[in-house]
C-alpha positions as CSV (number, residue, x, y, z in Angstrom):
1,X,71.1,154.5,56.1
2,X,72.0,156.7,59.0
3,X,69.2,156.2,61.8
4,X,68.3,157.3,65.4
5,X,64.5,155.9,66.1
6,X,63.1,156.9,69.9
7,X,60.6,155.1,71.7
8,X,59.7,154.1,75.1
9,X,57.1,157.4,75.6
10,X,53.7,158.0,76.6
11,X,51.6,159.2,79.0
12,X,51.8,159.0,82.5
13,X,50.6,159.8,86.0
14,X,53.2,161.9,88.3
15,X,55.7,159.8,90.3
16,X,55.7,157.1,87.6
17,X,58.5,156.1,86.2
18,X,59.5,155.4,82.1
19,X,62.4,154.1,80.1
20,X,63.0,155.8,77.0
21,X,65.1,153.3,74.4
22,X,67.6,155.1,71.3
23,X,68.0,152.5,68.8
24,X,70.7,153.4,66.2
25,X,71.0,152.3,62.7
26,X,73.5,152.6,60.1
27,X,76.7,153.1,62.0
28,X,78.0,151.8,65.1
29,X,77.4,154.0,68.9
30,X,80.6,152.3,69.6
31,X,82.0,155.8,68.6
32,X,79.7,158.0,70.0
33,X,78.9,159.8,72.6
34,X,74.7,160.1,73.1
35,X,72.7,163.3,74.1
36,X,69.1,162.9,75.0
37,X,67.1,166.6,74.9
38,X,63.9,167.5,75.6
39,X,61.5,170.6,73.6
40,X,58.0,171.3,75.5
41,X,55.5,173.6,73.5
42,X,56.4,177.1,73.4
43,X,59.6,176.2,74.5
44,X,63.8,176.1,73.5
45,X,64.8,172.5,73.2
46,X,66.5,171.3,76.6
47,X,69.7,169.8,77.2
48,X,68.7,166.6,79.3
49,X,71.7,164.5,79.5
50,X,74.9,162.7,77.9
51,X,77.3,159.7,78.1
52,X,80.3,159.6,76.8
53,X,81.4,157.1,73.7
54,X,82.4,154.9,76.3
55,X,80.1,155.0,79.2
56,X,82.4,156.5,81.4
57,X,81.3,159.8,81.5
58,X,77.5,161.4,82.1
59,X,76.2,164.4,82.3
60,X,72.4,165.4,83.1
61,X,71.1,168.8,83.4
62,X,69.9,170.2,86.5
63,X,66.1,169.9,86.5
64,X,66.4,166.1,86.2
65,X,70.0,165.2,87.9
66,X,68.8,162.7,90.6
67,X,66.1,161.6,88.7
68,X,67.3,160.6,85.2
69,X,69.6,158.3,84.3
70,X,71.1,157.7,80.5
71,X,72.7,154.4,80.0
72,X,74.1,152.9,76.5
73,X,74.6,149.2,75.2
74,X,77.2,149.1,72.4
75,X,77.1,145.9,71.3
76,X,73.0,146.2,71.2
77,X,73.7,149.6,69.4
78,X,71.1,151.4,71.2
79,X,70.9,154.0,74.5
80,X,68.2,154.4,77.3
81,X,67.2,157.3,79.7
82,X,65.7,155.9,82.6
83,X,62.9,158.2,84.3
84,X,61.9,158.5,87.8
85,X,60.0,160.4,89.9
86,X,58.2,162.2,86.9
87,X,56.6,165.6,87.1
88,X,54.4,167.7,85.0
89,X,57.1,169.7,83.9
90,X,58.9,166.8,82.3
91,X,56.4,166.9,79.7
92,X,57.5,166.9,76.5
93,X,59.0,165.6,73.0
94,X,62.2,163.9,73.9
95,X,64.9,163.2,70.9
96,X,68.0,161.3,70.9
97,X,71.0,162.6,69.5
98,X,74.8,161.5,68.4
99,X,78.1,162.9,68.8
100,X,81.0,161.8,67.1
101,X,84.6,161.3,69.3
102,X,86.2,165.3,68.9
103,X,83.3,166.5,67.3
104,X,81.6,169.8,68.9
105,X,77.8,169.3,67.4
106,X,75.8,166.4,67.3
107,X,75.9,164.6,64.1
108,X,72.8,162.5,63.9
109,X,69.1,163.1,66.0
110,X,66.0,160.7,65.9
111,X,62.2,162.0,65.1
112,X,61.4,162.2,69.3
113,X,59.4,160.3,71.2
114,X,56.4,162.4,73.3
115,X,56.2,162.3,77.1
116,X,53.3,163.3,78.9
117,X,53.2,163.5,83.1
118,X,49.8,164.3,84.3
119,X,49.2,165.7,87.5
C-alpha cells in the first residue's frame, strides 16, 4: 500500500526552529522527486519547496528561500524540510507530496502534519 505519512510538527515560539520528516511507504523515493506545501486557514495551498529524484536539484518558494531547507534519504525512503527562523505566518498544515521522473502532477500526498509559530 502506497503511503506518504508527515510528522515532525507542532507548536512553536517564533525564531524556533523544526524538522518536518516524509516517510514513504509502498514504493521506493528512489524515483521521485518530493514537494512539501503548505495550506493555512482560509487559504490556497502553497508551494513550499522541491528536490529532485536525485537530490540534485531544489526549489523553495519565495517566502521561505533562506530559511527552509528540503533534504531526502533514499535508501531510508523518507524526506525532511528543515525550518529555521520561524514566523507566524509559517503557520499551517504542511503535506508531503510525490512526483514521479517526467510526470507533470504529483502522484502520491500524505494526511499533513500541523505547524503552529506563535508570536
Amino acid at each position: 500500500q502506497v503511503q506518504l505519512v508527515e510528522s515532525g510538527g507542532g507548536l512553536v515560539q517564533t525564531g524556533n526552529s523544526l524538522r518536518l520528516s516524509c516517510a514513504a511507504s509502498g514504493f521506493t523515493l528512489t524515483n521521485y522527486g518530493v514537494g512539501w506545501f503548505r495550506q493555512a486557514p482560509g487559504k490556497e495551498r502553497e508551494f513550499v519547496a522541491r528536490i529532485n529524484w536525485s537530490g540534485g536539484f531544489t526549489g523553495y518558494g519565495d517566502s521561505v528561500k533562506g530559511r527552509f531547507t528540503i533534504s531526502k534519504d533514499n535508501a531510508k525512503n523518507m524526506a525532511y524540510l528543515q525550518m529555521i527562523s520561524l514566523k507566524p505566518e509559517d503557520t499551517a498544515v504542511y503535506y508531503c507530496a510525490v512526483q514521479r521522473i517526467g510526470a507533470a502532477l504529483y502522484e502520491y500526498w500524505g494526511q499533513g502534519t500541523q505547524v503552529t509559530v506563535s508570536s
